[in-house]
C-alpha positions in Angstrom: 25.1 30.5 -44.3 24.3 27.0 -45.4 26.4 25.3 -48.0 26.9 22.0 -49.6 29.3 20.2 -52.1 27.6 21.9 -54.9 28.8 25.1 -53.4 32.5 24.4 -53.5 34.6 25.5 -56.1 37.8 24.0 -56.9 41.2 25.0 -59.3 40.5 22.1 -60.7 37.2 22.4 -62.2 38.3 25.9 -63.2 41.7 24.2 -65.0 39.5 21.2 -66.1 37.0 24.4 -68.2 39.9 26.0 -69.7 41.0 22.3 -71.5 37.4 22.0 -72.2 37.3 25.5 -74.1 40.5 24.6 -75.8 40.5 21.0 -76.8 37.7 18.9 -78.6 35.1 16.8 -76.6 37.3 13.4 -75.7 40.2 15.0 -76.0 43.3 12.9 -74.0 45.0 15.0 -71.3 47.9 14.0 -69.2 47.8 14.4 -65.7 50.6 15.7 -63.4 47.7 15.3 -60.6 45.5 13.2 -58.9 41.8 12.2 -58.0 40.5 16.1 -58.4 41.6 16.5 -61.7 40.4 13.2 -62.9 37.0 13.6 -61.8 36.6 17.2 -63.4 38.0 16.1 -66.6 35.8 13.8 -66.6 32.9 15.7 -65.8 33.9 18.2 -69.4 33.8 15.6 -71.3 37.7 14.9 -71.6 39.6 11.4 -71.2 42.4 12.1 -68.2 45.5 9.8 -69.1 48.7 8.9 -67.3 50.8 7.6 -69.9 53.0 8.5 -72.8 51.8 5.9 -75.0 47.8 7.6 -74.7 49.2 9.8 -76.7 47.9 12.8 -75.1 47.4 16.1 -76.8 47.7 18.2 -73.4 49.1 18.3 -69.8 47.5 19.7 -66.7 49.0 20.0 -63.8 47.6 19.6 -59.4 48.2 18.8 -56.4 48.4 15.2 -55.0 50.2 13.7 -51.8 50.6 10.5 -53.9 51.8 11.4 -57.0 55.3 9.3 -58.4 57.8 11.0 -59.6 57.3 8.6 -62.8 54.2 10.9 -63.8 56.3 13.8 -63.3 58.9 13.3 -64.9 56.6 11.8 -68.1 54.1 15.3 -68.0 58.0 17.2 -68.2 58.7 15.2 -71.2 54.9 16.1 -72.5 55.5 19.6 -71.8 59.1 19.8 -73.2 57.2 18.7 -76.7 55.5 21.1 -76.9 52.4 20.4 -75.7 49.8 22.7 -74.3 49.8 22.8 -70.4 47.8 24.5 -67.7 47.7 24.1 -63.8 45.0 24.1 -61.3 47.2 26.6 -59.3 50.6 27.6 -58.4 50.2 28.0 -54.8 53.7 27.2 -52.7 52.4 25.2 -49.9 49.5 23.4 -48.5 48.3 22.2 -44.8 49.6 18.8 -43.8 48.6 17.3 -40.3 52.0 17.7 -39.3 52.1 21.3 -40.7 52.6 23.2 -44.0 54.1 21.2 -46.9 55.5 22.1 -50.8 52.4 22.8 -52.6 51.5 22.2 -56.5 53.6 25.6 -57.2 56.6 23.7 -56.4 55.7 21.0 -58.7 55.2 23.4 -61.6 58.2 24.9 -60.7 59.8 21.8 -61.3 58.6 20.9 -64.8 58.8 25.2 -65.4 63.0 25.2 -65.0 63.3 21.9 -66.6 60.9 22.6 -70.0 61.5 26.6 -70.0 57.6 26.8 -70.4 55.0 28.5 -68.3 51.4 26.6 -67.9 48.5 28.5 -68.7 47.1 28.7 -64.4 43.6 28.0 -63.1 43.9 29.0 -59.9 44.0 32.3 -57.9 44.9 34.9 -58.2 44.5 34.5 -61.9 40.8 34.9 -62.9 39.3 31.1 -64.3 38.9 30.0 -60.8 36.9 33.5 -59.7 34.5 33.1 -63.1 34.1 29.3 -62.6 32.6 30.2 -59.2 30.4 32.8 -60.8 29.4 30.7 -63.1 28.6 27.2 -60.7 27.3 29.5 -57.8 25.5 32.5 -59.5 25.7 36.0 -58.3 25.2 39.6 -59.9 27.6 41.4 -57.1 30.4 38.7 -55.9 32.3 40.1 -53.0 35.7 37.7 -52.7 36.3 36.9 -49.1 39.9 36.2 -48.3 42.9 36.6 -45.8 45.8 36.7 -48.6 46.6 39.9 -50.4 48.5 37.9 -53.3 45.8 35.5 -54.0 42.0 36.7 -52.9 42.9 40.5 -53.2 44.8 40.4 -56.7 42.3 37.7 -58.2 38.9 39.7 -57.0 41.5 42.7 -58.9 42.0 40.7 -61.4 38.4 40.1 -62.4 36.9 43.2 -61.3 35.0 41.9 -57.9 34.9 43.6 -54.9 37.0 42.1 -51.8 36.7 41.8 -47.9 40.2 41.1 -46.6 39.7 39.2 -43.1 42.4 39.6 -40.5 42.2 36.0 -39.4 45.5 34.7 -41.6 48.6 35.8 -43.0 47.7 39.5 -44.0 48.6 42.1 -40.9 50.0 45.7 -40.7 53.2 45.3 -42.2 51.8 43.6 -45.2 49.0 45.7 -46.1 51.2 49.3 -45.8 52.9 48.1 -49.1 50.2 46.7 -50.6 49.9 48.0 -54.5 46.8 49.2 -55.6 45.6 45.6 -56.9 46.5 43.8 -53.9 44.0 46.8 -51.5 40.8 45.3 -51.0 37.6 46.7 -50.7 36.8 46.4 -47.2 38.3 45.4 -44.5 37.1 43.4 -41.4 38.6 41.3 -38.3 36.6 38.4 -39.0 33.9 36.9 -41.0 31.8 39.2 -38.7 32.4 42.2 -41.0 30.2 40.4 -43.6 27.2 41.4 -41.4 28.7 44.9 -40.5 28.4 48.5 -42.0 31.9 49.4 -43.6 31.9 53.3 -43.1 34.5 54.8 -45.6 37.4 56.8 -43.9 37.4 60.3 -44.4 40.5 62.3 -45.4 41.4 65.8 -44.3 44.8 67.2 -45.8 47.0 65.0 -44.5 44.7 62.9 -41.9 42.5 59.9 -42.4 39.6 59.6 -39.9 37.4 56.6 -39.6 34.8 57.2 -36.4 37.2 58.0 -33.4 40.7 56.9 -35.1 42.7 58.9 -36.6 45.7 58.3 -39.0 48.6 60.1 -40.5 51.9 60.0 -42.1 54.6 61.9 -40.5 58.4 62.0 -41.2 57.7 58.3 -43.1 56.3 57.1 -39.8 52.6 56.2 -39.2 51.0 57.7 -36.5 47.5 56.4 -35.6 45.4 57.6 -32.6 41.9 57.5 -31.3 39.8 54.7 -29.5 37.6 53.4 -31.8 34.1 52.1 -30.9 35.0 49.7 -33.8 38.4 47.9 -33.7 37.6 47.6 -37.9 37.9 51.6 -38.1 41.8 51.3 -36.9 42.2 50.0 -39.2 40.7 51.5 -42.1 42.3 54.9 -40.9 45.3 53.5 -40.2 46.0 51.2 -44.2 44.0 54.4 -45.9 46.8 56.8 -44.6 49.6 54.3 -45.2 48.2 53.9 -49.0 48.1 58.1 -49.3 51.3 58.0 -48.3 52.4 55.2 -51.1 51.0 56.2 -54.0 52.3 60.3 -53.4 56.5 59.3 -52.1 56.5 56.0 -54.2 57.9 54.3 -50.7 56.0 52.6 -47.8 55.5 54.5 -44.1 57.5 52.8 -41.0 55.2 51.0 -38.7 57.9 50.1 -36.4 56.0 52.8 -33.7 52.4 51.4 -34.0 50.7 49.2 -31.9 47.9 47.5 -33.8 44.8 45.7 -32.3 44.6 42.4 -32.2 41.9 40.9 -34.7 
């Protein structure tokens, strides 16, 4: 699938669009960020600033590895005056070379307890970032490819898309059996191979869930799934369809202490 930078989509071009729809052209904003934000500010016609005496009529905030506490702590005083605020995202961590690190949610928490405002937020799962990408990329049927629950699932929710979860990240068995109904995608698939794959739907009988040779159920709270499937992806689907049933009709989530799940 070939790609270039004209294909990528960032928080902070989706933050940048929400200043752009809310202030005039060459409007001053503050920001609690770096390079990414500068640039897309730039590119809506808006004048990024990093001091008080700018006199800035906003503040957004993202994620940089250099950022002083100095521009911090002068966005908080911004943002403690009153003035409007947004974030590229809220995520709480982000990949360092030495492993994961405090994220730009950690930041907003920061300026969040010491103001006692919320910023209007770009990112996912909240929709901006999703329409953004509709808009740059195009599309009449987007499907949202993730690995998160909280943050692909709920924004492709959020904005009506449909969603492939991949099993290649955080999201496993445990998570997805008490999953709500925004956070259920629409498909489901072990890798990025399930992009080129039929999705057949489970089909329920009373109780049971049947996806090609699998079988689930609920029983005494437990989940039971049997079968050997011809298709590792129709576990699965059997298995988080029977879990779901189970949800929505005892308001509590099945045990999975007794299932074995195959590896994606």
């Amino acid at each position: 699938m070939p790609a270039g930078p004209d294909d990528v989509v960032t928080s902070a071009q989706a933050a940048a669009r929400l200043l752009s729809r809310a202030l005039p052209r060459a409007a001053k904003v503050f920001v609690i960020g770096g390079e990414g934000l500068v640039v897309a500010l730039e590119e809506r016609g808006l004048a990024p600033v990093q001091s008080i005496d700018d006199e800035p009529v906003a503040v957004v905030s993202g994620y940089h590895r250099d950022l002083t506490w100095g521009i911090v702590s002068d966005g908080a005083i911004l943002v403690g005056r009153g003035l409007p605020w947004f974030a590229s995202n809220t995520d709480r961590s982000v990949p360092t070379p030495h492993g994961l690190g405090p994220g730009n949610g950690m930041l907003v928490d920061v300026v969040q307890r010491f103001t006692g405002r919320s910023p209007q937020v770009a990112g996912k799962p909240m929709a901006p970032l999703f329409e953004e990408t509709v808009l740059r990329v195009g599309g009449e049927r987007p499907l949202v490819v993730g690995d998160r629950l909280d943050t692909d699932i709920e924004g492709a929710s959020n904005t009506g898309h449909d969603s492939l979860l991949v099993l290649t990240g955080v999201t496993g068995l445990e998570e997805l059996v008490v999953a709500r109904p925004e956070l259920r995608p629409s498909y489901i698939a072990s890798d990025l191979g399930g992009l080129s794959r039929a999705h057949p739907g489970p089909i329920v009988y009373g109780t049971e869930v049947t996806c090609g040779d699998v079988t689930g159920r609920v029983v005494d709270g437990r989940l039971e799934v049997e079968g050997e499937p011809a298709d590792p992806d129709d576990w699965w689907r059997a298995a988080v369809t029977a879990a779901w049933r189970h949800l929505d009709t005892n308001g509590t989530p099945c045990s999975v202490d007794r299932v074995v799940a195959p590896v994606p």
